[in-house]
VEXVEXVEX-692124 format. One record per residue: chain; residue in one letter; z, y, x of N, C-alpha, C in turn. Coordinates in Angstrom, 2 decimals. Each point is the difference from the previous one (the first is absolute). Example, Ala and Ser with C-alpha at 12.3 -4.5 7.8 and 13.67 -1.06 7.14 Angstrom:
<r><chaine>A</chaine><residu>A</residu><n_pz>7.80</n_pz><n_py>-5.69</n_py><n_px>13.19</n_px><ca_pz>0.00</ca_pz><ca_py>1.19</ca_py><ca_px>-0.89</ca_px><c_pz>0.00</c_pz><c_py>1.20</c_py><c_px>0.90</c_px></r>
<r><chaine>A</chaine><residu>S</residu><n_pz>-0.72</n_pz><n_py>1.05</n_py><n_px>-0.35</n_px><ca_pz>0.06</ca_pz><ca_py>1.19</ca_py><ca_px>0.82</ca_px><c_pz>0.73</c_pz><c_py>1.09</c_py><c_px>-0.77</c_px></r>
# end
This chain:
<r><chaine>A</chaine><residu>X</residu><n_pz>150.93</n_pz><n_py>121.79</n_py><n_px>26.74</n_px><ca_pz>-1.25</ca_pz><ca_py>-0.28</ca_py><ca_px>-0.68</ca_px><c_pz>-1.08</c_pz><c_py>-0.25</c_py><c_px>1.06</c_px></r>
<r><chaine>A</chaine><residu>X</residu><n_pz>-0.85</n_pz><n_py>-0.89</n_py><n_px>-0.51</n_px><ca_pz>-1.01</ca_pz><ca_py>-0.66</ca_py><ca_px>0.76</ca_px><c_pz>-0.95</c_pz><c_py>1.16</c_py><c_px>0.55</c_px></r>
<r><chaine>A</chaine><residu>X</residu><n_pz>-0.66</n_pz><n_py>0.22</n_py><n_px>1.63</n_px><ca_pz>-0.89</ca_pz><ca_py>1.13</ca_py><ca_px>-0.02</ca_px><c_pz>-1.48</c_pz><c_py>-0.69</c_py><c_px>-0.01</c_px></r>
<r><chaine>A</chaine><residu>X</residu><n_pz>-0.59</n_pz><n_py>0.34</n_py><n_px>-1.05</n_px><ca_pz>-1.43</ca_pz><ca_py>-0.86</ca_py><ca_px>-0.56</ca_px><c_pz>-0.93</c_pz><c_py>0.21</c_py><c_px>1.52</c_px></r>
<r><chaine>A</chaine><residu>X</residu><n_pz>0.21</n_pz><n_py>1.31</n_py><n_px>0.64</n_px><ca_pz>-0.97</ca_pz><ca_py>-0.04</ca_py><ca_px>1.33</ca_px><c_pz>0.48</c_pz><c_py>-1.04</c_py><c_px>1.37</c_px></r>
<r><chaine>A</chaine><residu>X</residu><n_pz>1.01</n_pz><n_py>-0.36</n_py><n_px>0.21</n_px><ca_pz>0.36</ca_pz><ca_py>-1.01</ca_py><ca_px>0.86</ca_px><c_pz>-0.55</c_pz><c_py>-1.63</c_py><c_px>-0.45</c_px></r>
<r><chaine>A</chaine><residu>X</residu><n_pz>0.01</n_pz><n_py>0.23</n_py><n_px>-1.41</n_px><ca_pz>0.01</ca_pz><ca_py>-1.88</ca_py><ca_px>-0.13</ca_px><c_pz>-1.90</c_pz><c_py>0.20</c_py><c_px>-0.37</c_px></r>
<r><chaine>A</chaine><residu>X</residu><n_pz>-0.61</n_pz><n_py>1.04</n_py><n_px>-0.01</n_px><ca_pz>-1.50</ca_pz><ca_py>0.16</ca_py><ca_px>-0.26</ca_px><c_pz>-0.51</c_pz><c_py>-0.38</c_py><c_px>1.77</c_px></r>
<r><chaine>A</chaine><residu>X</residu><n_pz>0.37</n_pz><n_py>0.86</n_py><n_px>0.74</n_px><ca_pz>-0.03</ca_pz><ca_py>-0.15</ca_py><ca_px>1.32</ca_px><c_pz>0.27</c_pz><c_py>-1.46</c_py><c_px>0.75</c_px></r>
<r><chaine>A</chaine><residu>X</residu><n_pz>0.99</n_pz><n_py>-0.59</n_py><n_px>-0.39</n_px><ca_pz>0.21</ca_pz><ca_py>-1.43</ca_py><ca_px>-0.04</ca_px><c_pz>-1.15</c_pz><c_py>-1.04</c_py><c_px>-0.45</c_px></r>
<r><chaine>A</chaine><residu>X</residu><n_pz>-0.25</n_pz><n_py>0.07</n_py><n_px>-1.15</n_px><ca_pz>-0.57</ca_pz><ca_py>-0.63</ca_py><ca_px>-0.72</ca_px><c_pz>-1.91</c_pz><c_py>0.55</c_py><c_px>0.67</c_px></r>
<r><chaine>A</chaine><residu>X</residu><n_pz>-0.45</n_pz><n_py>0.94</n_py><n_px>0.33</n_px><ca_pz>-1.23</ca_pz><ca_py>0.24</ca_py><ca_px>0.92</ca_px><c_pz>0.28</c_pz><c_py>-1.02</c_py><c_px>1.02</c_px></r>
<r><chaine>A</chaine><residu>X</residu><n_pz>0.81</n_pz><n_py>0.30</n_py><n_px>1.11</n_px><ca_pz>0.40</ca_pz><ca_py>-0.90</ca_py><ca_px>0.97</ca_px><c_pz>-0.06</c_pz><c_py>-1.22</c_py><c_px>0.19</c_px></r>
<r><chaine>A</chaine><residu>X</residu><n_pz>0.79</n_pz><n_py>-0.60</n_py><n_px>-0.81</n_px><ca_pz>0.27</ca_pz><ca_py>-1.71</ca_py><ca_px>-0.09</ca_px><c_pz>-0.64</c_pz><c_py>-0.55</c_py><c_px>-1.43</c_px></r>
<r><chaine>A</chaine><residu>X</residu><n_pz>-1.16</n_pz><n_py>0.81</n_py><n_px>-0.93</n_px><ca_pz>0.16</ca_pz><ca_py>-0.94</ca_py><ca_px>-1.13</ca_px><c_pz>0.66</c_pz><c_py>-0.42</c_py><c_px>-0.92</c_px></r>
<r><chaine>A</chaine><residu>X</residu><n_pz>1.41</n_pz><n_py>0.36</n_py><n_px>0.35</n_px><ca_pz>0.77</ca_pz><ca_py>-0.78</ca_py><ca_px>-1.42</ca_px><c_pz>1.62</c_pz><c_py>1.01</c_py><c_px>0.07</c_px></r>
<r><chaine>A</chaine><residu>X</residu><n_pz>0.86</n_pz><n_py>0.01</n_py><n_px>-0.77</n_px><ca_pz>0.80</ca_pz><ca_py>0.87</ca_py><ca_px>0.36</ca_px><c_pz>1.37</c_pz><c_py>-1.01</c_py><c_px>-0.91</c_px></r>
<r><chaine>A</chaine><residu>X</residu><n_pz>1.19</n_pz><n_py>0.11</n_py><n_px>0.21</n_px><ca_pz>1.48</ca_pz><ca_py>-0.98</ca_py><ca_px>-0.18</ca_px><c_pz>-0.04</c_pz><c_py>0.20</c_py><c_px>-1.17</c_px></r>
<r><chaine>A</chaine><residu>X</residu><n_pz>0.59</n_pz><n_py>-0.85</n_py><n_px>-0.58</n_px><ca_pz>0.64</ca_pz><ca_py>-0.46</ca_py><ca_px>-1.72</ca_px><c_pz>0.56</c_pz><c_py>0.74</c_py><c_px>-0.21</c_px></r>
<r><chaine>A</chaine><residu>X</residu><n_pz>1.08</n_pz><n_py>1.18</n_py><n_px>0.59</n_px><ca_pz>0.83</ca_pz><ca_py>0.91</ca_py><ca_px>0.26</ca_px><c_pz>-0.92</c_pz><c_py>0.82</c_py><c_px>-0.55</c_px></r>
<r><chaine>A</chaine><residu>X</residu><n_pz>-0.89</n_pz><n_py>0.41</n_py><n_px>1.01</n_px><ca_pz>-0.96</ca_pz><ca_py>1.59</ca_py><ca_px>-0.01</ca_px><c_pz>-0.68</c_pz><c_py>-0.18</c_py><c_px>-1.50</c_px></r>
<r><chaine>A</chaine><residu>X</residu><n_pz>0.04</n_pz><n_py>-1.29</n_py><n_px>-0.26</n_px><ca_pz>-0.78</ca_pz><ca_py>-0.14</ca_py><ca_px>-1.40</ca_px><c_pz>0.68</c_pz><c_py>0.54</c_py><c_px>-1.25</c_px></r>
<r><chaine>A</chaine><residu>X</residu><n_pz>1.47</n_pz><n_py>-0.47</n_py><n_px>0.27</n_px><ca_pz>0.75</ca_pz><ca_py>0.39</ca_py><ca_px>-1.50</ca_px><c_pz>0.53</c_pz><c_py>1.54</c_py><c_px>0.14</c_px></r>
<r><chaine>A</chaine><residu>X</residu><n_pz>0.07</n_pz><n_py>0.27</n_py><n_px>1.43</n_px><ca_pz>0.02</ca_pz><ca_py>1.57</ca_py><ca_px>0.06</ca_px><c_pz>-0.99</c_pz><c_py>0.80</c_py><c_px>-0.45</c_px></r>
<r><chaine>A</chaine><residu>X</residu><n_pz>-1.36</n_pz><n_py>-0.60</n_py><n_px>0.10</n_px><ca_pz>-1.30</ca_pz><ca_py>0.87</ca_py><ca_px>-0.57</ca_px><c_pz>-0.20</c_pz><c_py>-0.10</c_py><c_px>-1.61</c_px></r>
<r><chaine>A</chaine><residu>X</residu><n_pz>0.73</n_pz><n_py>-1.22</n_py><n_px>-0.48</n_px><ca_pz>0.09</ca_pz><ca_py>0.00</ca_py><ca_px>-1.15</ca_px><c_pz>0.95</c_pz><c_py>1.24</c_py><c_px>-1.10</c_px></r>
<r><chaine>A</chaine><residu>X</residu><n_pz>1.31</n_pz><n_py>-0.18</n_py><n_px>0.85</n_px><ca_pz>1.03</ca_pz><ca_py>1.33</ca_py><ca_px>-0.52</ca_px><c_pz>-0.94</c_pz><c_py>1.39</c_py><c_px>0.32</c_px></r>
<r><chaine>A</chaine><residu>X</residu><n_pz>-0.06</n_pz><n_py>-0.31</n_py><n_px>1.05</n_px><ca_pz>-0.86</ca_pz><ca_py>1.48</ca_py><ca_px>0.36</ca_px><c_pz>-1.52</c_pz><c_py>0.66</c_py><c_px>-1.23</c_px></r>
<r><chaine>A</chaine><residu>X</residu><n_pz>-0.35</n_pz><n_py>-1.13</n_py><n_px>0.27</n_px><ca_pz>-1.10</ca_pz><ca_py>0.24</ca_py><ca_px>-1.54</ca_px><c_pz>0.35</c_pz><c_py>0.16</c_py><c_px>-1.12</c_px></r>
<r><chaine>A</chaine><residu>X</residu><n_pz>0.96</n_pz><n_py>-0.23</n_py><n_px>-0.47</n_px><ca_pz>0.49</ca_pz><ca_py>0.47</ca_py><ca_px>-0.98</ca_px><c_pz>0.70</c_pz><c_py>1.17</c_py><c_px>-0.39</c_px></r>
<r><chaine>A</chaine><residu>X</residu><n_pz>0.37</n_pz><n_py>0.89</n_py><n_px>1.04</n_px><ca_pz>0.48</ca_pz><ca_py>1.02</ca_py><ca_px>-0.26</ca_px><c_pz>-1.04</c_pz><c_py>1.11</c_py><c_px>0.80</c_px></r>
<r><chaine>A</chaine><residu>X</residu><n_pz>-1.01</n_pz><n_py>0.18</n_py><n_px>-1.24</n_px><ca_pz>-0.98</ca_pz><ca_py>0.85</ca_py><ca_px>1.17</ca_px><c_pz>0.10</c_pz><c_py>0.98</c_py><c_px>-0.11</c_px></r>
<r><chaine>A</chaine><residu>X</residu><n_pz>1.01</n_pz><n_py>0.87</n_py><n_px>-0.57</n_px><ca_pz>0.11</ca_pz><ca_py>0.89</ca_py><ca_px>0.47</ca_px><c_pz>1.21</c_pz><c_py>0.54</c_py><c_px>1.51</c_px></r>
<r><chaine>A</chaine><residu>X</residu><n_pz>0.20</n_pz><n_py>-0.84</n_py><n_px>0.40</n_px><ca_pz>0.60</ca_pz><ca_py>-0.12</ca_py><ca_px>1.46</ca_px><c_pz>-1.53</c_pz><c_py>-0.47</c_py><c_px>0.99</c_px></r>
<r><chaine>A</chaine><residu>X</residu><n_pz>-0.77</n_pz><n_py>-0.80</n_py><n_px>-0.42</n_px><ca_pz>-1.15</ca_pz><ca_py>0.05</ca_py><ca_px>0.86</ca_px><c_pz>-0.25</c_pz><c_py>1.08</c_py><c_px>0.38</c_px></r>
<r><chaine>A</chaine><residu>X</residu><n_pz>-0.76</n_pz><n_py>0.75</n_py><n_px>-1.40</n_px><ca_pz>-1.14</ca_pz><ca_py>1.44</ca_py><ca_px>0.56</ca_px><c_pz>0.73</c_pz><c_py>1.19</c_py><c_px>0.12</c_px></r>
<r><chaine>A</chaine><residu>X</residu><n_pz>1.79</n_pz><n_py>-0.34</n_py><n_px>0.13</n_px><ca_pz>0.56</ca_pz><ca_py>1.39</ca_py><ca_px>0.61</ca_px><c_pz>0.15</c_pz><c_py>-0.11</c_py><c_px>1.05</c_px></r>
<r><chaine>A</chaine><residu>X</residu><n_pz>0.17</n_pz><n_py>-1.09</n_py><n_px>0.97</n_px><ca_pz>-0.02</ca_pz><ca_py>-0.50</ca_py><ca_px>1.22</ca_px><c_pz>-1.49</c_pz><c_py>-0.29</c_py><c_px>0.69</c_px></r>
<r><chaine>A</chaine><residu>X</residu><n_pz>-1.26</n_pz><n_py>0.03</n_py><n_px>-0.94</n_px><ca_pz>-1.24</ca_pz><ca_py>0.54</ca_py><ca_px>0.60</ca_px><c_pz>-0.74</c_pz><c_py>-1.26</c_py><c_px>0.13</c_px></r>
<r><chaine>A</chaine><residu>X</residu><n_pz>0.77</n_pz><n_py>-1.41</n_py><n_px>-0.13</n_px><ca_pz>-0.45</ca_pz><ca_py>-1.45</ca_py><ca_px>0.19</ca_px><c_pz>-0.96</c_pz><c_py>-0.68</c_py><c_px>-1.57</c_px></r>
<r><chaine>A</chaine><residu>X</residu><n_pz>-0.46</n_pz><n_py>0.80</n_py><n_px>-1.09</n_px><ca_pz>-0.82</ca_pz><ca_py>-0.48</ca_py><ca_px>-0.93</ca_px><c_pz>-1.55</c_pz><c_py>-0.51</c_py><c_px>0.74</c_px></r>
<r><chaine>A</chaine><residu>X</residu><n_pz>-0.28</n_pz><n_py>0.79</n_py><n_px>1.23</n_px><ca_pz>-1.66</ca_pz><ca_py>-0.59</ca_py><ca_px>0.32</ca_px><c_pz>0.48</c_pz><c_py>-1.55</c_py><c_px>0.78</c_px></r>
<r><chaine>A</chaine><residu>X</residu><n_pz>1.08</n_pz><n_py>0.31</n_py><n_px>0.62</n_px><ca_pz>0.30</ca_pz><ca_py>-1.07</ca_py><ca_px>0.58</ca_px><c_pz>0.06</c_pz><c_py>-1.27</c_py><c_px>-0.21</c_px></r>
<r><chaine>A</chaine><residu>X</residu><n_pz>0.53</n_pz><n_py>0.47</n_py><n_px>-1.03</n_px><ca_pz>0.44</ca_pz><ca_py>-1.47</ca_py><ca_px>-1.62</ca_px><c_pz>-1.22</c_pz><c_py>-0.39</c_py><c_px>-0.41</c_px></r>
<r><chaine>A</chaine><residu>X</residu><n_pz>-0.55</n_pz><n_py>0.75</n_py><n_px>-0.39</n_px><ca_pz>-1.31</ca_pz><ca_py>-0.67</ca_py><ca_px>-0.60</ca_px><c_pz>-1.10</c_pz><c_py>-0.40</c_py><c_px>0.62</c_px></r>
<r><chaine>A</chaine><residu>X</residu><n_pz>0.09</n_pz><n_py>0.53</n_py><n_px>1.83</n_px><ca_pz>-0.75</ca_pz><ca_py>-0.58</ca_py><ca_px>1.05</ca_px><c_pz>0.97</c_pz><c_py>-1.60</c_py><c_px>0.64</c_px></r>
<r><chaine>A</chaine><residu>X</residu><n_pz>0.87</n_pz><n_py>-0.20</n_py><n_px>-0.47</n_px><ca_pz>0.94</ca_pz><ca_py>-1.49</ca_py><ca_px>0.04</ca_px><c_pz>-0.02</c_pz><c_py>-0.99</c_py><c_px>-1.16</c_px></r>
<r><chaine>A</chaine><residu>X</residu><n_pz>-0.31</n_pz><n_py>0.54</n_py><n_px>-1.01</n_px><ca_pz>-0.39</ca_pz><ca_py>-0.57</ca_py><ca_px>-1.36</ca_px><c_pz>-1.31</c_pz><c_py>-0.80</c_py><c_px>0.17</c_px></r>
<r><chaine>A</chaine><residu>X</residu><n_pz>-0.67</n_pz><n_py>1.02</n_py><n_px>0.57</n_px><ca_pz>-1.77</ca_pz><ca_py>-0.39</ca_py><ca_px>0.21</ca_px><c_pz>0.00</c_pz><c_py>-1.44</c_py><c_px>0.83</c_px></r>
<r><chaine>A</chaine><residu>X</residu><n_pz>0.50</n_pz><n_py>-0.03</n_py><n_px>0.94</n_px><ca_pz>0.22</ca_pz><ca_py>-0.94</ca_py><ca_px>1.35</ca_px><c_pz>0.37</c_pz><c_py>-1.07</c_py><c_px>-0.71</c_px></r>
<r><chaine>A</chaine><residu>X</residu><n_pz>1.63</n_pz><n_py>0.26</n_py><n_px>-0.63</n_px><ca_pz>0.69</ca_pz><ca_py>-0.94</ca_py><ca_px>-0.11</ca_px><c_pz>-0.89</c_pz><c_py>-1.21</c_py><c_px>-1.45</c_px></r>
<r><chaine>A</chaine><residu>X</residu><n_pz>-0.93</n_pz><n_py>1.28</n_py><n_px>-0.84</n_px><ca_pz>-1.14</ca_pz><ca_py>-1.01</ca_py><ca_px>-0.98</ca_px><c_pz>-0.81</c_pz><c_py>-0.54</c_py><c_px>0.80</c_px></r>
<r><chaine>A</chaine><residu>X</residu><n_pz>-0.63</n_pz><n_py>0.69</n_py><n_px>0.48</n_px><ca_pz>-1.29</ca_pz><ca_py>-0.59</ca_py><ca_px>0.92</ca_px><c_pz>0.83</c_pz><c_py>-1.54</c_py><c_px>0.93</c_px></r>
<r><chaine>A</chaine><residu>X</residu><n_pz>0.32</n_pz><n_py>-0.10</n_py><n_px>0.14</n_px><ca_pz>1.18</ca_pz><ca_py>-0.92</ca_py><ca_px>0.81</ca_px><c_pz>-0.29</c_pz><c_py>0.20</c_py><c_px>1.31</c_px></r>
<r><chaine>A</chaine><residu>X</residu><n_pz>-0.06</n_pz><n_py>1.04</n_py><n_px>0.71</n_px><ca_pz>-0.03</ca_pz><ca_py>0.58</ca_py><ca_px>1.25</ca_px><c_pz>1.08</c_pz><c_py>0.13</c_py><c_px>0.68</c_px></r>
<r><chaine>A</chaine><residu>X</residu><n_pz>1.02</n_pz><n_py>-0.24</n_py><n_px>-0.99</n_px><ca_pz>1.31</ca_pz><ca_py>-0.04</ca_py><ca_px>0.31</ca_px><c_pz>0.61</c_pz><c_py>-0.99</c_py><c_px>-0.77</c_px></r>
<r><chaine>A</chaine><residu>X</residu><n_pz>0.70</n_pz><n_py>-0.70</n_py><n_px>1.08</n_px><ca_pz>1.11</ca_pz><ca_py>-0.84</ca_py><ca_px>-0.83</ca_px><c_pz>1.33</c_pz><c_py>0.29</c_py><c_px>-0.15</c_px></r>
<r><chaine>A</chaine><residu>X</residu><n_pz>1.04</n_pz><n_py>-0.55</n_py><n_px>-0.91</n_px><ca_pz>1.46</ca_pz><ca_py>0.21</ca_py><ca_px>-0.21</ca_px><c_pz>0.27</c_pz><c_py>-1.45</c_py><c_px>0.32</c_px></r>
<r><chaine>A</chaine><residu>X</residu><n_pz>1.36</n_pz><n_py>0.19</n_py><n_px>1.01</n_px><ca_pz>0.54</ca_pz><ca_py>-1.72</ca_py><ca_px>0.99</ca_px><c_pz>0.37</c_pz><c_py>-0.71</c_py><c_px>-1.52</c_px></r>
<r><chaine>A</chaine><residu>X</residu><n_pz>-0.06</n_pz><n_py>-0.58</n_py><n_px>0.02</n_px><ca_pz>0.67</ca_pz><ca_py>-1.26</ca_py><ca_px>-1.21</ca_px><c_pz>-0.69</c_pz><c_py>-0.01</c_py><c_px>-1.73</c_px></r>
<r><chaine>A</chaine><residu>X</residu><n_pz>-0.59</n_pz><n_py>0.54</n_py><n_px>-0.02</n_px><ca_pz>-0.80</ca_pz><ca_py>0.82</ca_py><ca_px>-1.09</ca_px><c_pz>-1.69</c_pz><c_py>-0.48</c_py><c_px>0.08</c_px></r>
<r><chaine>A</chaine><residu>X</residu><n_pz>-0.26</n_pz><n_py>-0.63</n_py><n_px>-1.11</n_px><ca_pz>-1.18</ca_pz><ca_py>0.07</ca_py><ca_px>-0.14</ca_px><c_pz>-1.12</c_pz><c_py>0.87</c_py><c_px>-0.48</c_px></r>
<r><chaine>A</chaine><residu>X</residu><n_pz>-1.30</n_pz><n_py>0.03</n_py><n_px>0.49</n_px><ca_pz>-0.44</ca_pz><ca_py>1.27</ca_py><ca_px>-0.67</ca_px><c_pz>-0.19</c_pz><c_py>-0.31</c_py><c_px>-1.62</c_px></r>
<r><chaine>A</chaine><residu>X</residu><n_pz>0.13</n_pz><n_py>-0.62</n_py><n_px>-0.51</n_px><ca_pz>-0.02</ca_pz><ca_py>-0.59</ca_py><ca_px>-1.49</ca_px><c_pz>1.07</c_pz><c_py>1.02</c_py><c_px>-0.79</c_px></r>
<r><chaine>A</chaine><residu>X</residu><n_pz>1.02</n_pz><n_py>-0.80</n_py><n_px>0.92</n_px><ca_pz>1.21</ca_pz><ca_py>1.28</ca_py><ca_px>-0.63</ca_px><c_pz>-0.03</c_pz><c_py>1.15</c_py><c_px>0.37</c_px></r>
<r><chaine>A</chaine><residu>X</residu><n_pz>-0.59</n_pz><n_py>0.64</n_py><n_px>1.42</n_px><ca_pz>0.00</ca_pz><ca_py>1.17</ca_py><ca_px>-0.12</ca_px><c_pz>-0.83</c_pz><c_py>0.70</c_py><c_px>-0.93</c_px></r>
<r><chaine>A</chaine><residu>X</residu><n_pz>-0.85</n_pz><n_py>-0.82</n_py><n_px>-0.34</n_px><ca_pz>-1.22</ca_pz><ca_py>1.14</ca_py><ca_px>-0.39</ca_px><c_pz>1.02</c_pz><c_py>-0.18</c_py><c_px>-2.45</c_px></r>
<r><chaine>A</chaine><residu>X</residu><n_pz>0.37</n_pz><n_py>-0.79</n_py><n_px>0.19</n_px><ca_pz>0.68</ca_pz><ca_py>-0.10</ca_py><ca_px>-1.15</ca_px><c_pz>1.16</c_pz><c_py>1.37</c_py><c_px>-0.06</c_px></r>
<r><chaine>A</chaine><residu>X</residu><n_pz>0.85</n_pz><n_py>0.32</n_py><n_px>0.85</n_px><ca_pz>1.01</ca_pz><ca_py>1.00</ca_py><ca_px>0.58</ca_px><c_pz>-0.73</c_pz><c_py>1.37</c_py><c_px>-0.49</c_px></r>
<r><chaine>A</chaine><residu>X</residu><n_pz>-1.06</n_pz><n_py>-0.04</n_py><n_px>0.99</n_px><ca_pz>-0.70</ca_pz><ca_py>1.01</ca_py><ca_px>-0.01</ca_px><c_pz>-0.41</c_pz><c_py>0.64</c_py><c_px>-1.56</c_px></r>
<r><chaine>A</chaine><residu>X</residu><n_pz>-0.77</n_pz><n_py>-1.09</n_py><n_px>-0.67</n_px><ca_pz>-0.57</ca_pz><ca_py>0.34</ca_py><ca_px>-1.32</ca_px><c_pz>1.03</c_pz><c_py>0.94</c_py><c_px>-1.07</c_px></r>
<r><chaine>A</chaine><residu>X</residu><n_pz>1.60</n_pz><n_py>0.17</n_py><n_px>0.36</n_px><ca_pz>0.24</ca_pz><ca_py>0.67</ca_py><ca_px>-0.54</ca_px><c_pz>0.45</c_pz><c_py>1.51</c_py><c_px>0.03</c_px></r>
<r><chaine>A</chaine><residu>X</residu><n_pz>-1.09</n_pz><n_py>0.12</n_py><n_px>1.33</n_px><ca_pz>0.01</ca_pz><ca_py>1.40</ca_py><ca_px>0.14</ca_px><c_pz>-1.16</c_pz><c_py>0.78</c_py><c_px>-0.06</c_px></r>
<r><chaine>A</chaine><residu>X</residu><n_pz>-1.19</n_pz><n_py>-0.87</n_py><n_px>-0.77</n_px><ca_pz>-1.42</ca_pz><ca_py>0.11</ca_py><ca_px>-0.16</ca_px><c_pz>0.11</c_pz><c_py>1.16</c_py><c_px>-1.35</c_px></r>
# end
């Protein structure tokens, strides 16, 4: 399973984070209760923030669709 603090750390760094790290954050969001037992819920929702704001990009992915992705975890 994806660790949400490596690809957050990434994504500070360079701006944008792999198509990979994307559909991993997706599984990962969905099972939140494996997030906030592993302690990564502020994390998520400090990568959520970025990834709306478009502070961050996903490689191959537009923010159109991300922010569409996203909406169903609003």
């Amino acid at each position: 399973m994806i660790r949400i603090q490596s690809v957050l750390e990434r994504a500070l760094q360079e701006n944008r984070i792999t198509r990979q790290e994307w559909e991993g954050l997706l599984d990962v969001a969905t099972v939140a209760d494996e997030t906030i037992l592993r302690g990564e819920n502020e994390l998520l929702a400090r990568l959520v923030a970025l990834l709306e704001g478009g502070e961050v990009m996903v490689e191959g992915i537009t923010h159109n669709e991300v922010l569409k992705r996203l909406s169903a975890f609003v």
